[in-house]
OpenMM code with the backbone's topology and positions (N, CA, C; nanometers):
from openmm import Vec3, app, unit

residues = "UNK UNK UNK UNK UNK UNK UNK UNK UNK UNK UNK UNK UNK UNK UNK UNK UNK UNK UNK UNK UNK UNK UNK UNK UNK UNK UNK UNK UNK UNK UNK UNK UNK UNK UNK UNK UNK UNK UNK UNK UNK UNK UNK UNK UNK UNK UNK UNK UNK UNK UNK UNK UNK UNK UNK UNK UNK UNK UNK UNK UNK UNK UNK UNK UNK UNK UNK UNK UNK UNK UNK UNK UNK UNK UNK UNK UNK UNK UNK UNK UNK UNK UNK UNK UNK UNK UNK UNK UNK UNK UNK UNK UNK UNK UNK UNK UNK UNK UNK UNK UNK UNK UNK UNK".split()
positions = [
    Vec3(2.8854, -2.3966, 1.1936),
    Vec3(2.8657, -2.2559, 1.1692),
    Vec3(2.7181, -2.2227, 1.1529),
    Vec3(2.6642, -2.3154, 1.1062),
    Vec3(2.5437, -2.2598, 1.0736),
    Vec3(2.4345, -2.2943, 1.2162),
    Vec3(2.4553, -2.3965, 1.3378),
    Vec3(2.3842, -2.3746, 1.4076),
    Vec3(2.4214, -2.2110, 1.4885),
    Vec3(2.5325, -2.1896, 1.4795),
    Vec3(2.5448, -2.0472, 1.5604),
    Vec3(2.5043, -1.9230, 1.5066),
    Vec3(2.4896, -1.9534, 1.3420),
    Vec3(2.4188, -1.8490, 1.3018),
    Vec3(2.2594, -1.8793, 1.3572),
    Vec3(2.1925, -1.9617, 1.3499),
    Vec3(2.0860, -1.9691, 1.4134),
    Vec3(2.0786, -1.9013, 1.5292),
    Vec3(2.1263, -1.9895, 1.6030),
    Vec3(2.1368, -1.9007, 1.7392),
    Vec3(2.1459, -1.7773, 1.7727),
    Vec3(2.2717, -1.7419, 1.6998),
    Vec3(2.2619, -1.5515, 1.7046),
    Vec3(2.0868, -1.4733, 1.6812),
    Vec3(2.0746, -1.5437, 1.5255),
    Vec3(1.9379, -1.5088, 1.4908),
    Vec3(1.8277, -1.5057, 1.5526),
    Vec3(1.8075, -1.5866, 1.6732),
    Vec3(1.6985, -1.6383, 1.7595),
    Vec3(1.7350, -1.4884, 1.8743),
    Vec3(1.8336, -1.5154, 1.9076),
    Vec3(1.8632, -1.4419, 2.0114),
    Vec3(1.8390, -1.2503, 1.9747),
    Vec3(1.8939, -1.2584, 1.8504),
    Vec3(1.8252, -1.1462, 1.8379),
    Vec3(1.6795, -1.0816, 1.8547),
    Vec3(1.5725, -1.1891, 1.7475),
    Vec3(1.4465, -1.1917, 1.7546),
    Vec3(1.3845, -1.1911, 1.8925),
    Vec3(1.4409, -1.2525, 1.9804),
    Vec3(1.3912, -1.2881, 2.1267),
    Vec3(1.3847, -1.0656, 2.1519),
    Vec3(1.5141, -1.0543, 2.1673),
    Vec3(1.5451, -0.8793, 2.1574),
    Vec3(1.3947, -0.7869, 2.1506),
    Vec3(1.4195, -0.8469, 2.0212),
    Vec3(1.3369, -0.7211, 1.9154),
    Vec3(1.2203, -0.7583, 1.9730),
    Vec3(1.1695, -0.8675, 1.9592),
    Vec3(1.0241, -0.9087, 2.0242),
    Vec3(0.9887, -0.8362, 2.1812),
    Vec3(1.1080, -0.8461, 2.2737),
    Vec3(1.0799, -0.7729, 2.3813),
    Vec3(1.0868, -0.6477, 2.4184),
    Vec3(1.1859, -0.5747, 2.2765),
    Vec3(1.1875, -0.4465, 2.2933),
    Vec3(1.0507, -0.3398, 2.2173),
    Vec3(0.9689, -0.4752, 2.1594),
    Vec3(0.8750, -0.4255, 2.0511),
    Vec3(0.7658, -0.4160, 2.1889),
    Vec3(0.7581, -0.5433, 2.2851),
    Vec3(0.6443, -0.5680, 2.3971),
    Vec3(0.6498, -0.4248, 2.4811),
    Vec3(0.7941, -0.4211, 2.4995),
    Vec3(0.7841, -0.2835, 2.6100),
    Vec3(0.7915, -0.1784, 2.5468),
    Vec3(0.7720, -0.1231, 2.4634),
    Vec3(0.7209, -0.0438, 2.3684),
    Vec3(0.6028, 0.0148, 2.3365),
    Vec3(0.4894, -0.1343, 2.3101),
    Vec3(0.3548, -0.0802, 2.3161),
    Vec3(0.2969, -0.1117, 2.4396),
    Vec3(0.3891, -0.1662, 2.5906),
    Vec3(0.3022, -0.1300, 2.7344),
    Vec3(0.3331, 0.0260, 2.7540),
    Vec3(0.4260, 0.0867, 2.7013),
    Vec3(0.4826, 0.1924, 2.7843),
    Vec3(0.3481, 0.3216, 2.6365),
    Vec3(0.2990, 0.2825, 2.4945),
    Vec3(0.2575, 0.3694, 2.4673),
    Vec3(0.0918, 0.2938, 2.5149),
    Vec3(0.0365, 0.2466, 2.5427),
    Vec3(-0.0316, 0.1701, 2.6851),
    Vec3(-0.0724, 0.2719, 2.7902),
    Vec3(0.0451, 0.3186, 2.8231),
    Vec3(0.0363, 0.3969, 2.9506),
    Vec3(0.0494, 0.2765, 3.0959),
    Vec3(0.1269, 0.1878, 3.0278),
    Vec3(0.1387, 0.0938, 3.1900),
    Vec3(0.2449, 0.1294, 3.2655),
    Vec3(0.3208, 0.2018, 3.1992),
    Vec3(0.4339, 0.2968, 3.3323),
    Vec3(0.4531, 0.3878, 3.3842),
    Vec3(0.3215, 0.4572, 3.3231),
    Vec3(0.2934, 0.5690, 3.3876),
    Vec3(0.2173, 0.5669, 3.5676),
    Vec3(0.3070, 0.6444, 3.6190),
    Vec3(0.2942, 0.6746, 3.7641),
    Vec3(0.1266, 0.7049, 3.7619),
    Vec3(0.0532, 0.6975, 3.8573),
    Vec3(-0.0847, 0.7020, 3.9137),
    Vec3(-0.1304, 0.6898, 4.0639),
    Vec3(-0.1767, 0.7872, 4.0577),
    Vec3(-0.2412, 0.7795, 4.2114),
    Vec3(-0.3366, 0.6791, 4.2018),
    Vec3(-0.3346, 0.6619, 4.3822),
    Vec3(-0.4698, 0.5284, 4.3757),
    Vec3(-0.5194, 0.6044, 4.3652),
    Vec3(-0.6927, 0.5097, 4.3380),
    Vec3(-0.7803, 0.5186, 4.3314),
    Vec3(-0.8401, 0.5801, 4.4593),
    Vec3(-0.9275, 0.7173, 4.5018),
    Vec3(-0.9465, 0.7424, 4.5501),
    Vec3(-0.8295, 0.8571, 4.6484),
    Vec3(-0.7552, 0.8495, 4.5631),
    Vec3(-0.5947, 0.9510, 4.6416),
    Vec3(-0.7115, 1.1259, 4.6222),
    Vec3(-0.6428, 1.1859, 4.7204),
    Vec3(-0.7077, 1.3023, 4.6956),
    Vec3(-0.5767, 1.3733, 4.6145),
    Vec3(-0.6450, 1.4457, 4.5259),
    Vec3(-0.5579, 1.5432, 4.3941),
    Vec3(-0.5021, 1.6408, 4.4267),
    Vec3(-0.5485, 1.7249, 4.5598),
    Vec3(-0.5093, 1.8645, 4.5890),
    Vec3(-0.4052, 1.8663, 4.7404),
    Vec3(-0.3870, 1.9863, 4.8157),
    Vec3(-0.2852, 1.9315, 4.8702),
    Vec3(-0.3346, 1.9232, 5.0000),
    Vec3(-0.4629, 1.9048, 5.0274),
    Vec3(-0.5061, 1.8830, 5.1742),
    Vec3(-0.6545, 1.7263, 5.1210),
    Vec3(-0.6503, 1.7021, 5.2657),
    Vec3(-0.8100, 1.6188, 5.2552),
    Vec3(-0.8555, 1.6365, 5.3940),
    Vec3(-0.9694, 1.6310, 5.3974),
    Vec3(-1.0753, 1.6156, 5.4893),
    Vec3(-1.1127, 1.5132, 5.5212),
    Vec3(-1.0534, 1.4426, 5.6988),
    Vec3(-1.1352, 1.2723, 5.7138),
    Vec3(-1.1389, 1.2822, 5.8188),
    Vec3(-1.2158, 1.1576, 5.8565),
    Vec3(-1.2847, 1.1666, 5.9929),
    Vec3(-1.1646, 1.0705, 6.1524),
    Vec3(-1.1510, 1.2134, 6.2116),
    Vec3(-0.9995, 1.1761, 6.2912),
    Vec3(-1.1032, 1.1674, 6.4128),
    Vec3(-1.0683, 1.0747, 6.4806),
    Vec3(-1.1532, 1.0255, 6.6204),
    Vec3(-1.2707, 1.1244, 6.6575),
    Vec3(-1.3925, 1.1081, 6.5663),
    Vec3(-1.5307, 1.2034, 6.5914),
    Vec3(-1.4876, 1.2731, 6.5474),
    Vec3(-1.4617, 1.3096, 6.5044),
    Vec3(-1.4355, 1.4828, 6.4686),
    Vec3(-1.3629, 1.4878, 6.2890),
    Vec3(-1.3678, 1.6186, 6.2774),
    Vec3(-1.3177, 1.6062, 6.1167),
    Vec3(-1.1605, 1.6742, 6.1216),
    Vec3(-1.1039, 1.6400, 6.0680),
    Vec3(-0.9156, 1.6296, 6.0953),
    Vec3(-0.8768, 1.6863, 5.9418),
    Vec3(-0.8153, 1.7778, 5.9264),
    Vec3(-0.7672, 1.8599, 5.8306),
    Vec3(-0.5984, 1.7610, 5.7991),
    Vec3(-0.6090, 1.6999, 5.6982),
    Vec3(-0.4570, 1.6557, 5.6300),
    Vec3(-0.4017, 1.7146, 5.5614),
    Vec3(-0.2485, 1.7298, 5.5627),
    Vec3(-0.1916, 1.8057, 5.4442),
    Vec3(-0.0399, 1.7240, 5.5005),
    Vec3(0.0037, 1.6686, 5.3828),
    Vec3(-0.0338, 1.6163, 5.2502),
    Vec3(-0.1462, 1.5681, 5.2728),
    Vec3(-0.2402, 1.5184, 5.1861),
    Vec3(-0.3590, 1.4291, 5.1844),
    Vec3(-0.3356, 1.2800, 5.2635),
    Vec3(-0.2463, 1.2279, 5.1757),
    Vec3(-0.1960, 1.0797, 5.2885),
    Vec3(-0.1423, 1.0869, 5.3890),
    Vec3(-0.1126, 1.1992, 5.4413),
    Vec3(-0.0744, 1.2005, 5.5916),
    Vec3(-0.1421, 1.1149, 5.7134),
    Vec3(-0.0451, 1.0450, 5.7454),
    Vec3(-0.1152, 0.9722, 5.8991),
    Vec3(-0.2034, 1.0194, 6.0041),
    Vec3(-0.1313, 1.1248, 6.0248),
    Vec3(-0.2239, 1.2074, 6.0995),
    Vec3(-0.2326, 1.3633, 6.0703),
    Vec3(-0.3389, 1.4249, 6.1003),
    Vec3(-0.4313, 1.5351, 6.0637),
    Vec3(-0.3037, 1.6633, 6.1399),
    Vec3(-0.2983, 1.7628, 6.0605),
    Vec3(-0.2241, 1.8924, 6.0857),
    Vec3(-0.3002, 1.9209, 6.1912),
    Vec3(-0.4485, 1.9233, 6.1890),
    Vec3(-0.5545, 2.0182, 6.2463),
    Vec3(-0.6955, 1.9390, 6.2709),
    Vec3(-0.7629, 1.9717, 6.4051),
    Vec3(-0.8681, 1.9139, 6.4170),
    Vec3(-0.9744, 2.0012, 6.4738),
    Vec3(-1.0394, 1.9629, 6.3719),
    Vec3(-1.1622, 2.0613, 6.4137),
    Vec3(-1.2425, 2.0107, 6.5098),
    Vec3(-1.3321, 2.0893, 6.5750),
    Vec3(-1.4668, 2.1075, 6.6458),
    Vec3(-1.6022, 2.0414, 6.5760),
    Vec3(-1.5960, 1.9887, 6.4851),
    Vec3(-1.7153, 1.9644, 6.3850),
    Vec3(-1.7023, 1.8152, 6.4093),
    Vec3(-1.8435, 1.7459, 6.5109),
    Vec3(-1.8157, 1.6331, 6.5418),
    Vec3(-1.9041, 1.5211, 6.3899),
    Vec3(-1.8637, 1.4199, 6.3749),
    Vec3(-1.8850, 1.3395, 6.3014),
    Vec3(-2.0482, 1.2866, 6.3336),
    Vec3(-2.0663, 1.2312, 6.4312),
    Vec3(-2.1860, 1.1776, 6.4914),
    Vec3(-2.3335, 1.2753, 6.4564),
    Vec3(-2.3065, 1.4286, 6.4045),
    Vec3(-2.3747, 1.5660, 6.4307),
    Vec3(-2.4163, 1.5740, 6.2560),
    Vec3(-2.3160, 1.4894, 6.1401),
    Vec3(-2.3170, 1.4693, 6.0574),
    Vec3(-2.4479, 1.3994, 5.9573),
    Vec3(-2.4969, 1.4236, 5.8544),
    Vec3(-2.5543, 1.3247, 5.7832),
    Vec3(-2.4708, 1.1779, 5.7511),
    Vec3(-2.5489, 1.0656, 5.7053),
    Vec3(-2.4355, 0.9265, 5.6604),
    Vec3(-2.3504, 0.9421, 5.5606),
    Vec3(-2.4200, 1.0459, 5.4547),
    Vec3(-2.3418, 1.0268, 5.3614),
    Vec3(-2.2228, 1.1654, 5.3668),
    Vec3(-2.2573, 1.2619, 5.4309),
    Vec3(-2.1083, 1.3141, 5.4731),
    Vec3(-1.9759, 1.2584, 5.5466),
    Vec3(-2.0766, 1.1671, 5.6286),
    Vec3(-1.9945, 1.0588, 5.7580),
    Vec3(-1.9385, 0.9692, 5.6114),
    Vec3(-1.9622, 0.9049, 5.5355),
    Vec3(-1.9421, 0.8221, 5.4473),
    Vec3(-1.8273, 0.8703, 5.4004),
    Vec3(-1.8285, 1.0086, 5.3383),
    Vec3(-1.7609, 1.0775, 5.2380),
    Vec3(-1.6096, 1.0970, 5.3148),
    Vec3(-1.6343, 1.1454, 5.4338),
    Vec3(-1.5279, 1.1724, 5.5014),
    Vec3(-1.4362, 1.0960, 5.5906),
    Vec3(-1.4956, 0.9341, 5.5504),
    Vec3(-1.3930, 0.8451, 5.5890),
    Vec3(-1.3156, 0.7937, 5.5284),
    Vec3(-1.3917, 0.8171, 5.3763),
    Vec3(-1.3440, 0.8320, 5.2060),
    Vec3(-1.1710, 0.9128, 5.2128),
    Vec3(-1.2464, 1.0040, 5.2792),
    Vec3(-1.1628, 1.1639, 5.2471),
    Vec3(-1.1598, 1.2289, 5.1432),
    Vec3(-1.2726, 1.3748, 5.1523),
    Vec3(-1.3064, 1.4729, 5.1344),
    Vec3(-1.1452, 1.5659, 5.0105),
    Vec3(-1.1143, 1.5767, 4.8982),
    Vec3(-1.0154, 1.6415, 4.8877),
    Vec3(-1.0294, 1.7734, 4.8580),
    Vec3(-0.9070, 1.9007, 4.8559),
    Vec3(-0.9358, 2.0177, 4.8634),
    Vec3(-0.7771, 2.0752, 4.8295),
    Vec3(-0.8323, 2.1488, 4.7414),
    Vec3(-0.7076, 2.2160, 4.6118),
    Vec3(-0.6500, 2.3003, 4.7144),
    Vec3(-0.6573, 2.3765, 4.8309),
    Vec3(-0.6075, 2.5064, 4.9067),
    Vec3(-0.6630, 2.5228, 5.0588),
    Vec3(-0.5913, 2.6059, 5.1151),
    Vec3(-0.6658, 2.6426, 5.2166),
    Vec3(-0.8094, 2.7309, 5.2355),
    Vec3(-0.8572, 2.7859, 5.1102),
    Vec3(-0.9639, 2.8312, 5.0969),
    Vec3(-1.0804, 2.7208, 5.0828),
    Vec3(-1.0199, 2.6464, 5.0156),
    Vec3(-1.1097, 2.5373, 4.9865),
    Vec3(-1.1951, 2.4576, 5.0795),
    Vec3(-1.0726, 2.4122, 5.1696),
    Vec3(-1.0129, 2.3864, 5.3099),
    Vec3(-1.1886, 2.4449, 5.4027),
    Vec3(-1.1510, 2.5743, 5.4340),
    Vec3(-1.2209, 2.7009, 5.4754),
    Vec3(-1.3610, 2.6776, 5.4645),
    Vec3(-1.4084, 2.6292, 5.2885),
    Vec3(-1.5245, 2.6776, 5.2764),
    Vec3(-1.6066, 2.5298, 5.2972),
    Vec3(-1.4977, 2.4024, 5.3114),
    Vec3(-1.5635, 2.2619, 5.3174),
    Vec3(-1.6336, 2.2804, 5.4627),
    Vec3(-1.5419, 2.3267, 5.5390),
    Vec3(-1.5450, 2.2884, 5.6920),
    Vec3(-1.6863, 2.4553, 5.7501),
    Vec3(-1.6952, 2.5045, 5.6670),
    Vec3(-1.7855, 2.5932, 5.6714),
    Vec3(-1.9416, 2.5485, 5.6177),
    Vec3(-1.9130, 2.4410, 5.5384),
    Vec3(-2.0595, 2.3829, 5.4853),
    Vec3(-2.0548, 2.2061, 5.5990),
    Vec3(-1.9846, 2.1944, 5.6683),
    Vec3(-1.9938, 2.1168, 5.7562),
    Vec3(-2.0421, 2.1658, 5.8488),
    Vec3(-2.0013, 2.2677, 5.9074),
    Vec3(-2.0542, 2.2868, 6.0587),
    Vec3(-2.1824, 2.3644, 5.9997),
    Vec3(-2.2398, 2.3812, 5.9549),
    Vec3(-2.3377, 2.4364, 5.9634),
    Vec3(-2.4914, 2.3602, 5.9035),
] * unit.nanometer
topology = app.Topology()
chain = topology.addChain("A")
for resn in residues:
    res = topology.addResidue(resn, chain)
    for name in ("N", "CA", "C"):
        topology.addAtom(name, app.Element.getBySymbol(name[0]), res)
Protein backbone atom coordinates (compact mmCIF):
# COMPACT_ATOMS: atom_id res chain seq x y z
CA UNK A 1 0.00 0.00 0.00
CA UNK A 2 2.35 2.29 0.72
CA UNK A 3 4.49 1.97 -2.50
CA UNK A 4 1.19 3.01 -4.42
CA UNK A 5 0.64 5.72 -2.28
CA UNK A 6 3.97 6.89 -3.43
CA UNK A 7 3.32 6.50 -6.71
CA UNK A 8 0.03 8.25 -6.84
CA UNK A 9 2.02 11.08 -5.04
CA UNK A 10 4.81 11.30 -7.65
CA UNK A 11 2.41 11.20 -10.32
CA UNK A 12 0.61 13.88 -9.12
CA UNK A 13 3.66 16.23 -8.50
CA UNK A 14 4.93 15.28 -12.05
CA UNK A 15 1.06 17.15 -12.89
CA UNK A 16 1.40 20.10 -10.92
CA UNK A 17 5.03 20.65 -11.91
CA UNK A 18 3.91 20.66 -15.60
CA UNK A 19 0.87 22.45 -15.19
CA UNK A 20 2.91 25.10 -13.06
CA UNK A 21 5.76 25.04 -16.40
CA UNK A 22 2.94 25.80 -18.86
CA UNK A 23 1.66 28.36 -16.91
CA UNK A 24 4.58 30.64 -16.60
CA UNK A 25 5.53 29.93 -20.67
CA UNK A 26 2.06 30.97 -21.56
CA UNK A 27 2.36 34.29 -18.88
CA UNK A 28 5.96 34.42 -20.91
CA UNK A 29 4.08 35.16 -23.84
CA UNK A 30 5.49 31.89 -25.64
CA UNK A 31 2.03 31.14 -27.15
CA UNK A 32 1.27 33.95 -28.24
CA UNK A 33 0.76 34.08 -32.11
CA UNK A 34 3.46 36.57 -33.90
CA UNK A 35 4.27 37.68 -37.07
CA UNK A 36 7.73 37.12 -38.45
CA UNK A 37 10.07 39.21 -38.22
CA UNK A 38 9.91 41.57 -40.85
CA UNK A 39 5.97 40.57 -41.84
CA UNK A 40 4.47 43.78 -43.01
CA UNK A 41 1.58 45.02 -40.33
CA UNK A 42 -0.83 46.69 -42.73
CA UNK A 43 -2.78 45.20 -45.44
CA UNK A 44 -0.65 45.83 -48.51
CA UNK A 45 3.41 45.82 -49.11
CA UNK A 46 5.53 47.18 -51.59
CA UNK A 47 8.40 44.72 -53.30
CA UNK A 48 10.37 44.49 -55.98
CA UNK A 49 8.37 42.15 -58.73
CA UNK A 50 10.70 41.54 -61.83
CA UNK A 51 12.27 45.41 -62.11
CA UNK A 52 9.63 46.99 -61.28
CA UNK A 53 7.73 47.68 -57.93
CA UNK A 54 4.59 45.20 -57.47
CA UNK A 55 1.80 46.31 -55.13
CA UNK A 56 0.77 43.09 -52.60
CA UNK A 57 -2.30 42.71 -50.82
CA UNK A 58 -2.31 40.60 -48.49
CA UNK A 59 1.32 41.54 -47.78
CA UNK A 60 2.52 37.75 -48.12
CA UNK A 61 0.98 37.30 -51.21
CA UNK A 62 2.98 35.41 -53.90
CA UNK A 63 2.32 37.50 -56.33
CA UNK A 64 1.63 41.32 -56.66
CA UNK A 65 -2.29 42.48 -57.30
CA UNK A 66 -0.60 45.33 -59.32
CA UNK A 67 2.51 46.40 -61.06
CA UNK A 68 3.69 49.44 -61.47
CA UNK A 69 5.76 51.42 -64.05
CA UNK A 70 8.41 52.49 -61.43
CA UNK A 71 11.47 50.51 -62.52
CA UNK A 72 13.82 49.25 -59.73
CA UNK A 73 17.23 49.78 -61.55
CA UNK A 74 15.98 53.95 -61.72
CA UNK A 75 16.00 53.49 -57.84
CA UNK A 76 18.57 54.49 -55.08
CA UNK A 77 20.30 51.02 -53.15
CA UNK A 78 18.77 51.62 -50.30
CA UNK A 79 15.17 51.95 -51.69
CA UNK A 80 16.21 48.86 -54.00
CA UNK A 81 17.24 47.32 -50.53
CA UNK A 82 14.06 48.30 -48.75
CA UNK A 83 11.85 46.99 -51.33
CA UNK A 84 13.10 43.57 -51.56
CA UNK A 85 12.62 43.79 -47.74
CA UNK A 86 9.07 44.90 -48.55
CA UNK A 87 7.99 48.29 -48.04
CA UNK A 88 4.57 47.97 -45.67
CA UNK A 89 1.45 50.20 -45.98
CA UNK A 90 -1.71 50.52 -43.66
CA UNK A 91 -4.24 51.46 -46.96
CA UNK A 92 -4.55 52.32 -50.27
CA UNK A 93 -3.68 55.88 -49.61
CA UNK A 94 -0.69 54.92 -48.15
CA UNK A 95 -0.21 52.63 -51.03
CA UNK A 96 -0.70 56.03 -53.31
CA UNK A 97 1.59 58.22 -51.53
CA UNK A 98 4.70 55.41 -51.30
CA UNK A 99 4.59 54.85 -55.01
CA UNK A 100 4.31 58.70 -55.47
CA UNK A 101 7.64 59.33 -53.50
CA UNK A 102 9.09 56.51 -55.69
CA UNK A 103 8.57 57.64 -58.98
CA UNK A 104 9.60 60.78 -58.49
Amino acid sequence: MRLRAKIILCAFLVLFAAASFLTVLADLGVFDRQEPDGAAEGGYALRAWEGHIGVFSPPDALAPRSVTDIRLDGLPASDRLALTAGVPAADQAEVARLLEDYGS
